[in-house]
Each structure stands twice: as C-alpha cells, then as structure tokens.
C-alpha positions as CSV (number, residue, x, y, z in Angstrom):
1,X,91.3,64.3,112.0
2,X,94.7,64.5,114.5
3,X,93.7,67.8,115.4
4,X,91.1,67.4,116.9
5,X,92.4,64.8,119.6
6,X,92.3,65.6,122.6
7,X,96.1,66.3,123.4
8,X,95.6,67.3,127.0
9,X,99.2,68.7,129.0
10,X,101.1,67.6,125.3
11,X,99.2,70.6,123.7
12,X,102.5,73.4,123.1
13,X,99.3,75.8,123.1
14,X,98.2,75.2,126.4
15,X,101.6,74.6,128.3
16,X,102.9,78.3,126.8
17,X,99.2,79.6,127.9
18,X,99.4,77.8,131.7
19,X,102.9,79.3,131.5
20,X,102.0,82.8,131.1
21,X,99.7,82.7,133.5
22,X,101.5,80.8,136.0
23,X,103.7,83.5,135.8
24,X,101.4,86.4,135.8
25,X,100.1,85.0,139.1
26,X,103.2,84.9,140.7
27,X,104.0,88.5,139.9
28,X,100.8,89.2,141.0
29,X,101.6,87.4,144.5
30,X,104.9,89.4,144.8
31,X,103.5,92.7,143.8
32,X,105.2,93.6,140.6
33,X,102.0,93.5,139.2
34,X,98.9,95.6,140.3
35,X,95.4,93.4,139.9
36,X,94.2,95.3,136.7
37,X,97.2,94.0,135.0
38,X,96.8,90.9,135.4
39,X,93.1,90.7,134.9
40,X,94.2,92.0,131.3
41,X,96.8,89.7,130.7
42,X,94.7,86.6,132.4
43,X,91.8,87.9,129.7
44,X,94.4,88.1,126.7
45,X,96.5,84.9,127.5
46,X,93.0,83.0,127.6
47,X,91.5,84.5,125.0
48,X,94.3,83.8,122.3
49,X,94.3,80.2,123.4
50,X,90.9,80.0,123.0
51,X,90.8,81.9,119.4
52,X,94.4,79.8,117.9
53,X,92.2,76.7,119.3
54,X,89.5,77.4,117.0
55,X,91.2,78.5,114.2
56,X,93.0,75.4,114.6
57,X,90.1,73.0,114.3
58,X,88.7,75.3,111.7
59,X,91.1,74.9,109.4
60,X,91.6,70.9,110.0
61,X,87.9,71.3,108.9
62,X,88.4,73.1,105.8
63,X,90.6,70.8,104.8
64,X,90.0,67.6,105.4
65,X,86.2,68.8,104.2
66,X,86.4,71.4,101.8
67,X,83.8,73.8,102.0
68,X,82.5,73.7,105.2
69,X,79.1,75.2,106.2
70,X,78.4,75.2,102.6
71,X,76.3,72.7,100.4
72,X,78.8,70.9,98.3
C-alpha cells in the first residue's frame, strides 16, 4: 500500500498544514492576530490534516481490501 508510507516533509498535506500554521504564528507574533484566532485556526489547520490523513488511509484500505471491517 504507497499510502501508507511514511512520507515524512514530502507529504503536500503536511507542508500546506506546517505552512498555515507557520504563518498563523507569525501573525500571532506581530499582532494582527488576537490569541483566540489562532487557537481556532491552529485547531482547524490540525484537525483537517488529521481527518484528510485518515480518510486517506481509509480509502487505500477499501480498495486495496474491499470491504473492510466486514467479513468477506
């Protein structure tokens, strides 16, 4: 299964996700951001990584296995 190698910094999803919050950060550390912003973009950003992640290796899953979590 290629998707589920590790892909470490070659991963597009986790350079655009280090991205966004490299940048959120620095907005933050000017000020053109109050703290409660970027605690909700730190919690989206992560949070969509996370879920297209999954739904990644989920659907490798399905279809290099078929049915998965069902008896065949």
């Amino acid at each position: 299964m290629k998707n589920l190698d590790y892909k470490g910094f070659r991963s597009t999803r986790f350079v655009g996700t280090l991205l966004v919050f490299s940048v959120s950060s620095l907005f933050l550390a000017l000020g053109l951001i109050e703290s409660g912003h970027w605690t909700n973009i730190a919690i989206w950003t992560l949070g969509i990584y996370a879920g297209s992640e999954a739904g990644a290796k989920f659907a490798e899953a399905i279809s290099t296995k078929g049915n998965v979590g069902y008896p065949s």
